[in-house]
C-alpha positions in Angstrom: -14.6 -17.9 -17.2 -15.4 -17.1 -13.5 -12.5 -17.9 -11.3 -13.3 -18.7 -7.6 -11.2 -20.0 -5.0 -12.6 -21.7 -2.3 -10.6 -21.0 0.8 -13.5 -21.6 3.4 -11.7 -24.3 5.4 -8.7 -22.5 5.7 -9.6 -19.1 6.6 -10.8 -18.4 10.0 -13.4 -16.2 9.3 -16.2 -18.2 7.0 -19.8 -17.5 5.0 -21.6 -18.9 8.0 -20.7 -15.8 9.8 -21.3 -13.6 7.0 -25.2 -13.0 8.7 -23.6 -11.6 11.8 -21.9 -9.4 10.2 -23.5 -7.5 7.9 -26.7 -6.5 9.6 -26.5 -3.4 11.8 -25.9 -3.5 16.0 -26.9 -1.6 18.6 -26.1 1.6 18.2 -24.3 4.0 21.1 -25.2 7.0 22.6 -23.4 9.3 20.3 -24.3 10.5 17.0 -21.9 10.8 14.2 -22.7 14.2 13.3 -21.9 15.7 16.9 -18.5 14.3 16.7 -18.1 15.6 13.2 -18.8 18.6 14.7 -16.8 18.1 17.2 -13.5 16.8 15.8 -13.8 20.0 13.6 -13.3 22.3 16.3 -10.2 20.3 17.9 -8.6 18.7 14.9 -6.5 20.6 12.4 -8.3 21.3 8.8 -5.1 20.0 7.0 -5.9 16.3 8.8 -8.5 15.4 6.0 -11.3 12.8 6.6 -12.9 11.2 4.0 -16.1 9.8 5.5 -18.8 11.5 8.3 -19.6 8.5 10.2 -17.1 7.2 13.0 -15.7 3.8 13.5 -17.5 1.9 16.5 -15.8 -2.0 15.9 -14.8 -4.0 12.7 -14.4 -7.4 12.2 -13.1 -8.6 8.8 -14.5 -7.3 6.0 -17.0 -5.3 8.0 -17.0 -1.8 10.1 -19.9 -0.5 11.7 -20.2 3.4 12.9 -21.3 4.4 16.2 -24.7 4.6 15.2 -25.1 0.8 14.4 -24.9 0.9 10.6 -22.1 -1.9 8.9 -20.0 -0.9 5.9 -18.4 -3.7 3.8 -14.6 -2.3 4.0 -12.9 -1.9 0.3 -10.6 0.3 1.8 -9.1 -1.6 4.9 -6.8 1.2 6.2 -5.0 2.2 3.2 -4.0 -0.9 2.3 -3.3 -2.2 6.2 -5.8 -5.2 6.7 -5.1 -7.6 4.2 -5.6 -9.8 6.6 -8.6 -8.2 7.7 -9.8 -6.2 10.9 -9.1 -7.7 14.0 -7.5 -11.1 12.2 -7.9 -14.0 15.0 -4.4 -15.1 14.9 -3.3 -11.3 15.2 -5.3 -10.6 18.6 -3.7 -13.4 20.2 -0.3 -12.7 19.4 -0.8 -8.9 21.1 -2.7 -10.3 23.9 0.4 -12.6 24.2 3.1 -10.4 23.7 0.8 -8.2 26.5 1.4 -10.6 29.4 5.8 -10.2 28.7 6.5 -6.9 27.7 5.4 -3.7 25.7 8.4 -1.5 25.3 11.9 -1.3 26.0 13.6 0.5 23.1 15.3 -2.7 20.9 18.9 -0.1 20.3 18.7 -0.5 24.4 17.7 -4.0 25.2 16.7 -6.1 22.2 14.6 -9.0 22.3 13.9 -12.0 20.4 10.8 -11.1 18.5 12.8 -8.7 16.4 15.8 -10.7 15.7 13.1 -13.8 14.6 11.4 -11.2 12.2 14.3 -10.2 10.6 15.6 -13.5 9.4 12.1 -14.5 8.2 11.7 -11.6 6.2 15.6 -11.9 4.9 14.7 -15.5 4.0 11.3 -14.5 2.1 12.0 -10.9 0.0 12.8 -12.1 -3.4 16.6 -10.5 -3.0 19.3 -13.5 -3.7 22.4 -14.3 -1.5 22.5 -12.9 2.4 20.3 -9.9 3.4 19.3 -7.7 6.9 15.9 -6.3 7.9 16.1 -3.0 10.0 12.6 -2.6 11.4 10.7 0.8 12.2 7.4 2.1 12.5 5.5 4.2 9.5 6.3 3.4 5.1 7.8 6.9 5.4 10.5 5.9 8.1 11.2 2.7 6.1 11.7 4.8 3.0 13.7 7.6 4.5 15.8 4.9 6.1 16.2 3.4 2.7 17.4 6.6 1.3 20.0 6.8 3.9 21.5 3.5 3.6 21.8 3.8 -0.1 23.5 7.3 0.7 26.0 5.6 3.4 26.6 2.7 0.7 27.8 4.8 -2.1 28.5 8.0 -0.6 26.9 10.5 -3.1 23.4 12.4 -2.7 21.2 12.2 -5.4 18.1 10.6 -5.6 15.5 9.8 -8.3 12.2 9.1 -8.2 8.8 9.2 -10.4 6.0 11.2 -11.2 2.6 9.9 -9.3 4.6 8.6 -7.0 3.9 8.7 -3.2 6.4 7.9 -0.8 5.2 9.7 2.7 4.3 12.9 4.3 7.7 13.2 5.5 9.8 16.5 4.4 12.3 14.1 2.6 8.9 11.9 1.7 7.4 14.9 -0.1 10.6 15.1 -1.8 10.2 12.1 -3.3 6.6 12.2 -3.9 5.6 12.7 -7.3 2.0 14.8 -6.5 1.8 17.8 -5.7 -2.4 18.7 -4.2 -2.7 17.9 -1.7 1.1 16.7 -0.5 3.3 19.3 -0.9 1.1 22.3 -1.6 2.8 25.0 0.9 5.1 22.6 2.9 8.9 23.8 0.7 11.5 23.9 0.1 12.1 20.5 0.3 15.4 18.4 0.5 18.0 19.0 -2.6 19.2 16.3 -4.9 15.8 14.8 -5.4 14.7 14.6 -9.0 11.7 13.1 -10.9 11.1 11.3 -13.9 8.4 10.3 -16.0 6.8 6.5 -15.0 5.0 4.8 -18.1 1.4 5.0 -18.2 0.1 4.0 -21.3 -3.5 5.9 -20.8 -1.4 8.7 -20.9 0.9 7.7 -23.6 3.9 7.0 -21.6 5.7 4.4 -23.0 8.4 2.5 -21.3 10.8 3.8 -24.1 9.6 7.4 -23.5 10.2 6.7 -19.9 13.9 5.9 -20.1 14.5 8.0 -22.7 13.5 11.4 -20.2 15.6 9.1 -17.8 19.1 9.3 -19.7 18.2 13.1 -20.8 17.3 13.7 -17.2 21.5 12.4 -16.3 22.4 14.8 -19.6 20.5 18.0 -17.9 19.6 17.3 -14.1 22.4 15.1 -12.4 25.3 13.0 -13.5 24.7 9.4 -13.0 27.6 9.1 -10.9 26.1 11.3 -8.0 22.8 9.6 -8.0 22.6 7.1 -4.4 19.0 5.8 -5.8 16.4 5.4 -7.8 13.1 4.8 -5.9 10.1 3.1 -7.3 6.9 1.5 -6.5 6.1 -1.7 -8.5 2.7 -0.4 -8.6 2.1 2.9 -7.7 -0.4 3.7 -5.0 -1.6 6.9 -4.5 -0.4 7.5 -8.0 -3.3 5.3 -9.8 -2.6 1.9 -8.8 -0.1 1.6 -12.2 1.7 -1.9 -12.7 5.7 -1.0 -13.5 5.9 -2.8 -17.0 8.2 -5.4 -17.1 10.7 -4.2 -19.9 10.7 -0.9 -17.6 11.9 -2.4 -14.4 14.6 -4.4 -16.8 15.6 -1.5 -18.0 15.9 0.3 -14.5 17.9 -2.4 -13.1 20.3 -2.1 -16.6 20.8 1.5 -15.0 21.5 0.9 -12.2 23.8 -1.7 -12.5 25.6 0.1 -15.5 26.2 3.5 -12.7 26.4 1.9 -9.3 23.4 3.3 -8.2 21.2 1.5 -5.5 17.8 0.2 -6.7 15.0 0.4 -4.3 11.6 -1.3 -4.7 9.1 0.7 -2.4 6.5 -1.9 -1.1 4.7 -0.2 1.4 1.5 -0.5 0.0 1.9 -3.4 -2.6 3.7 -5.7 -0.1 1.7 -9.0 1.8 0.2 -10.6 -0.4 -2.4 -7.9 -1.7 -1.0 -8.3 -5.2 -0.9 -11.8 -5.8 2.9 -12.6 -4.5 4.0 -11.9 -1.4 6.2 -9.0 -2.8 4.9 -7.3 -6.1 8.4 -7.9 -7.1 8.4 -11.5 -7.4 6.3 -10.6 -10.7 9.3 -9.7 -12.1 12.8 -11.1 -13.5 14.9 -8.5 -12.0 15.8 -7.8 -8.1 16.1 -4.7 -6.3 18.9 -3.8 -3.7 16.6 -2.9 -1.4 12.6 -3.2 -0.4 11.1 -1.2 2.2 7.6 -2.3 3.3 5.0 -1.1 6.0 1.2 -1.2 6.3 -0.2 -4.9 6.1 3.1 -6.5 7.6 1.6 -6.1 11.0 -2.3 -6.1 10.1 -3.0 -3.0 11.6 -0.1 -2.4 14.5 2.8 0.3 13.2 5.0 -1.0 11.8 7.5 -0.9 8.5 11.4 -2.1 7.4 13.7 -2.0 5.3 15.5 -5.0 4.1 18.0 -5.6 1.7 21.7 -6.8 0.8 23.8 -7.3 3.2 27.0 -5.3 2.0 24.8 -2.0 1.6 22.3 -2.4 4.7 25.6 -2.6 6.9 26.4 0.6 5.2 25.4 3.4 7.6 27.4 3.3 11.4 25.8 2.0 14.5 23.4 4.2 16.0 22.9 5.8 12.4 19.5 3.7 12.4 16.8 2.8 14.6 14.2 5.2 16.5 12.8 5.0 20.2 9.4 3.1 18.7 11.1 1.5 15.9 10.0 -2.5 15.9 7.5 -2.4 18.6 7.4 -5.7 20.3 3.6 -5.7 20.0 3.7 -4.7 16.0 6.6 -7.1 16.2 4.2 -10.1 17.2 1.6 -9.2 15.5 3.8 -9.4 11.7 4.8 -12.9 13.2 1.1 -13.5 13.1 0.3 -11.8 9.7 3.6 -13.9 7.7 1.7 -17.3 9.1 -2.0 -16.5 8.2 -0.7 -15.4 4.7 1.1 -19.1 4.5 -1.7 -20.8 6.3 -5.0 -18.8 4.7 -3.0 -19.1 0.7 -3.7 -15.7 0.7 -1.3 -15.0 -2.3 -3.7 -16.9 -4.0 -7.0 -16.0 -2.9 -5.4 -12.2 -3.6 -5.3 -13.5 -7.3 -8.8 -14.9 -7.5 -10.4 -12.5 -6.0 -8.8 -9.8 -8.3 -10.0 -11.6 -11.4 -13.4 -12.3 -10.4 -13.3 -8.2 -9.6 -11.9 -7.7 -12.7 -14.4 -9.7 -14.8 -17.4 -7.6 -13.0 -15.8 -4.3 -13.9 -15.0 -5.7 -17.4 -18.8 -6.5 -17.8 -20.2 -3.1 -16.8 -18.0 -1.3 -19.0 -20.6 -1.0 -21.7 -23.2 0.8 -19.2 -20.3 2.9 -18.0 -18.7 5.2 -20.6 -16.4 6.7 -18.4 -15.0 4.2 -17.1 -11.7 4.3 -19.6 -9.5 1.2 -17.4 -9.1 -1.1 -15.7 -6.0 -2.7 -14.2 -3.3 -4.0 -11.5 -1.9 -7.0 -10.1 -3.6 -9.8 -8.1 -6.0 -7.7 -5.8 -4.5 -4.6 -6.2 -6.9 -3.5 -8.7 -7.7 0.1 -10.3 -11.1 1.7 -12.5 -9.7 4.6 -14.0 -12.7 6.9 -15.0 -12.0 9.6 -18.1 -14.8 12.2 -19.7 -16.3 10.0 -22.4 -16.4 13.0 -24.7 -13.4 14.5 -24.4 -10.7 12.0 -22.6 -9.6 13.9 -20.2 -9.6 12.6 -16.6 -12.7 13.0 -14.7 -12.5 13.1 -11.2 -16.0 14.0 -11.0 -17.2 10.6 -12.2 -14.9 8.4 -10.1 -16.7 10.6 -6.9 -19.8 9.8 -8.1 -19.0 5.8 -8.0 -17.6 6.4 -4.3 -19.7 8.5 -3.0 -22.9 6.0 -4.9 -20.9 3.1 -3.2 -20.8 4.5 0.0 -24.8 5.6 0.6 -24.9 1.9 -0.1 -22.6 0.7 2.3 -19.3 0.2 0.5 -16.4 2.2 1.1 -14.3 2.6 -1.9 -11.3 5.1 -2.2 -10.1 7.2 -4.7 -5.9 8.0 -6.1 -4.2 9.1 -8.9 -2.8 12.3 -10.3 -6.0 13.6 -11.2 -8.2 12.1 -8.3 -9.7 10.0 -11.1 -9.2 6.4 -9.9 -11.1 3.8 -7.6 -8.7 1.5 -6.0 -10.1 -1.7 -4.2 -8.4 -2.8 -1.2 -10.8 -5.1 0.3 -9.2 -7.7 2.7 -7.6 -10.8 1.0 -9.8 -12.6 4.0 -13.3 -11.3 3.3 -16.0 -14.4 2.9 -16.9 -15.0 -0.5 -21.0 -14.3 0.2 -19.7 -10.9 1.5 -17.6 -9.9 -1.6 -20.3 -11.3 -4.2 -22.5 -8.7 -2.4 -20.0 -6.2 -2.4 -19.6 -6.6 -6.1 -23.4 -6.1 -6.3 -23.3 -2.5 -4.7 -20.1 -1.8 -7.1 -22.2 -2.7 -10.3 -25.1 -0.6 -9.1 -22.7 2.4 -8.2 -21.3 2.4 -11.5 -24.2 2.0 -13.8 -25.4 4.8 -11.3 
């Protein structure tokens, strides 16, 4: 059964608009391939760019290039506009926050803005009893941060994470980062006491069993349990392939932890705000990390990330051990005040979940017309088409391209992850007008029936 969820009187953007949008404006004077050409010759080769056409304005679920064509955006940023581009509420709490102040460093004078932010975010990550939020600026501050307070809490060095996972561009980031092409290809040696194990993925056999098996043999071979600060995960992995942490595995993780004193951290950057269905991907689960960190859509669009978490190990590291000159930007600062109330407002928690099943039951329905297309899954919105050769199984990263790259002549920009490039992710905007994504959904089919 279709599920659709009519949020039209609640979301500030509606279909009436949709007509607007879509069709293509006035185009400017330049012409995307002389600033292709041109950001080639003063931009650095290792700074990739997926598309050839440059951003002119957005609004919502829409992005036209400087030459006047509009995109429906299934992308948004890397997962930064699930409130969508340019979110009414969002503008007006910049241009407000414009007219006081724009910087003064909060370590030298603080101001209000922060302090507010923290205790709403304490009061709404789904950690029991009395937290703190110390706020920063990219997901790979917020998890380096992390890494540090779980350090100064127990005082040893080692830290765990997965394979597939992605945790930031950062030298400790890369650490943690369980891909190697294109992340840390040429960028060692990386920071010691950093050690991977295998996450459950099911395509590939990985059971949770498996999983926390090579997790005790990796404290027999690797690193006694009683040096190890943390254990890092995402609840859904991002770059990795958009793959859900099953349940009995993030039991069995917090059993762990709790049985060595080792800090659990839920990595949210990416999952965080509502994209998966909860406001935290780990409210899908019965267990609680120690801490979260978070970034990307808590400020729609403005840097800005944190890390929040129990009390007794966030006050952990000495004063002036955290912070940074940037770190809780009042305008970012307003602008997550503004995200937090159009989540509440818009019921975009629950739109997230309607909209991923009605996705889900069109890519479910084409699966017959698309033998490579081997899965489909995720949380709420945060949905993944993993594409394998129909012949042989192996993971084709060549067929997912072919989707995009389909999708994209079209007008849809789709992007791919995983370990083997071999995965569609859809990070539309939670706020996009039905009309739109029906349309969108369209241009998927016909990309994927090719």
């Amino acid at each position: 059964m279709k599920v659709v969820l009519d949020c039209r009187a609640k979301l500030p953007w509606n279909e009436g608009v949709l007509k607007t949008l879509l069709p293509a404006t006035k185009a400017t004077n330049m012409k995307n391939l002389d600033l292709d050409q041109r950001r080639s010759l003063a931009t650095p080769r290792g700074v990739g760019v997926m598309c050839d056409f440059y951003a002119d304005r957005a609004e919502n679920a829409t992005l036209w290039d400087i030459e006047g064509r509009a995109y429906t955006d299934f992308a948004a940023g890397i997962a930064v506009l699930n409130t969508g581009h340019r979110h009414p509420r969002v503008m007006q709490a910049i241009a407000a926050q414009l007219e006081r102040f724009t910087h003064t460093a909060y370590q030298i004078v603080p101001y209000q803005g922060y302090v507010s932010l923290a205790e709403r975010i304490n009061a709404l990550v789904p950690i029991k009893g009395v937290n703190k939020t110390a706020l920063f600026t990219t997901g790979a501050e917020a998890v380096e941060n992390a890494i540090k307070i779980a350090r100064a809490h127990t005082g040893r060095p080692g830290v765990i994470a997965f394979s597939g996972a992605f945790h930031g561009r950062t030298l400790l980031g890369m650490a943690l980062t369980g891909k190697v092409v294109p992340y840390k290809v040429g960028f060692g040696p990386f920071p010691a006491d950093v050690y991977h194990a295998p996450f459950p993925n099911a395509l590939r056999g990985v059971t949770t069993g498996k999983a926390l098996e090579d997790l005790e043999s990796l404290f027999k071979t690797d690193i006694d349990p009683s040096r190890v600060a943390a254990i890092i995960l995402e609840p859904v992995q991002g770059e990795g392939g958009f793959n859900p942490a099953p349940a009995d595995f993030m039991r069995g993780l917090r059993t762990v932890c709790d049985r060595h004193g080792i800090v659990l951290i839920a990595d949210e950057v990416q999952t965080g705000f509502a994209r998966t269905g909860k406001l935290f991907a780990m409210s899908h689960y019965d267990v609680e990390p120690d801490l979260i960190t978070m970034a990307k859509s808590l400020a729609g669009g403005m840097p800005l990330s944190a890390v929040c978490g129990r009390a007794e190990i966030m006050d952990a590291p000495l004063p002036g051990g955290l912070g940074g000159t940037y770190a809780g930007n009042p305008l970012a600062v307003a602008a997550a005040h503004a995200v937090i109330d159009a989540i509440t407002e818009e019921h975009l928690c629950e739109r997230a979940a309607a909209l991923g099943a009605q996705l889900t039951e069109r890519l479910q329905s084409v699966r017959a017309r698309c033998p490579a297309l081997a899965e489909i899954r995720g949380l709420g919105s945060m949905i993944a088409a993993e594409f394998t050769d129909p012949i042989t199984g192996a993971p084709s990263a060549e067929a997912a391209r072919d989707v995009q790259n389909r999708a994209l002549a079209s007008g849809l920009i789709l992007l791919t992850c995983g370990v083997y490039g071999n995965v569609i992710r859809f990070l539309y905007p939670l706020t996009i007008p039905q009309a739109q994504f029906d349309a969108a959904l369209e241009l998927l089919e016909t990309a994927l029936v090719g």
